[in-house]
C-alpha positions in Angstrom: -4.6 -82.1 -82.7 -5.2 -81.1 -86.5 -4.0 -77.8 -87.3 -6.5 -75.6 -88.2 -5.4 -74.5 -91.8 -6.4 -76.3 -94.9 -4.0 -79.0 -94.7 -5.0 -81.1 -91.4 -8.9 -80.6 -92.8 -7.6 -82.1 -96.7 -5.6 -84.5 -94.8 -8.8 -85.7 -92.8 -10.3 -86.0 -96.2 -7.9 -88.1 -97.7 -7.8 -90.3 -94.8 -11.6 -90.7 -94.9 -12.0 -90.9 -98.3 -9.9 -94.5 -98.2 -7.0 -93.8 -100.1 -4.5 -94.6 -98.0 -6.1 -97.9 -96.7 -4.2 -100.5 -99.3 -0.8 -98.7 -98.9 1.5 -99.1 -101.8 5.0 -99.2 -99.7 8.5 -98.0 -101.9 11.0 -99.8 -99.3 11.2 -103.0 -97.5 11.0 -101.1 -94.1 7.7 -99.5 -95.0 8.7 -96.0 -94.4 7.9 -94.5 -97.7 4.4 -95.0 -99.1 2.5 -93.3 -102.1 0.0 -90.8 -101.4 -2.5 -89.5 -104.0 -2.6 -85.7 -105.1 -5.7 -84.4 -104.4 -6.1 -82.1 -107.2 -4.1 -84.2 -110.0 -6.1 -87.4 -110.6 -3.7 -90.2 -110.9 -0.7 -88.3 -109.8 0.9 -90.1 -106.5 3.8 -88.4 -104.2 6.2 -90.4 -102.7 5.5 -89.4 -99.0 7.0 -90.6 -95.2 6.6 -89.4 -91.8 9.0 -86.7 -92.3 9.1 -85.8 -96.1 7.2 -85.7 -99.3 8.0 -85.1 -102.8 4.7 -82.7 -103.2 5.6 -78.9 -104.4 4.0 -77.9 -101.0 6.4 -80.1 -98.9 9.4 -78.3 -101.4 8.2 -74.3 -101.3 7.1 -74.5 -97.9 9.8 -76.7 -96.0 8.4 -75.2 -92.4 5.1 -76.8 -92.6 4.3 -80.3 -93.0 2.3 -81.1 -95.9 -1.4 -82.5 -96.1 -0.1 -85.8 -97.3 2.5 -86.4 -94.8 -0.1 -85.6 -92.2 -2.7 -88.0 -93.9 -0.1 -90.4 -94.1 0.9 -90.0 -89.6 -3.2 -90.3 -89.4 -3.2 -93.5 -91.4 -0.5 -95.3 -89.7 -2.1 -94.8 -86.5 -5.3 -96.2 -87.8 -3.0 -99.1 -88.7 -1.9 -99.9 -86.1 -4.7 -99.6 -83.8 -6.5 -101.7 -86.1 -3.8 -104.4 -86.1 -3.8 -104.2 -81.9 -7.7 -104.8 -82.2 -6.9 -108.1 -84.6 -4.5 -109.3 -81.8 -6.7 -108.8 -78.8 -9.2 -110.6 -81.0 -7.3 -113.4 -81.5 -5.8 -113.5 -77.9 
């Protein structure tokens, strides 16, 4: 479930928006991906399941940021869309 606060609903947006669909992934194991700021245009943070180099993710530790929750969202979008290519090809 999306948390109510601003962060699940900006997440949603940057989800829907597209940005994360042509990941740009910083290690071979594909755990850390850029994420683009929402309010700096060009600005990218360097974002994985579990951290995020955002000043949200650093002063507020206890939460989990809007990019790291864009960036869960995305994966499973990823990979339900790679499951639908294989059931297609099966």
């Amino acid at each position: 479930m999306i948390d109510s606060d601003s962060r699940g609903q900006k997440a949603l947006a940057l989800v829907a928006s597209g940005a994360l669909e042509q990941p740009v992934y910083l290690d071979c194991s594909r755990t850390q991906r850029l994420v683009p700021s929402c309010t700096t245009e060009g600005a990218f943070y360097v974002t994985s399941l579990t951290s995020c180099s955002c000043p949200d993710a650093k002063y507020r530790p206890a939460k989990t940021c809007k990019h790291q929750i864009a960036a869960r969202l995305q994966r499973v979008l990823d990979e339900a869309e790679q499951e639908n290519q294989l059931e297609a090809v099966a």
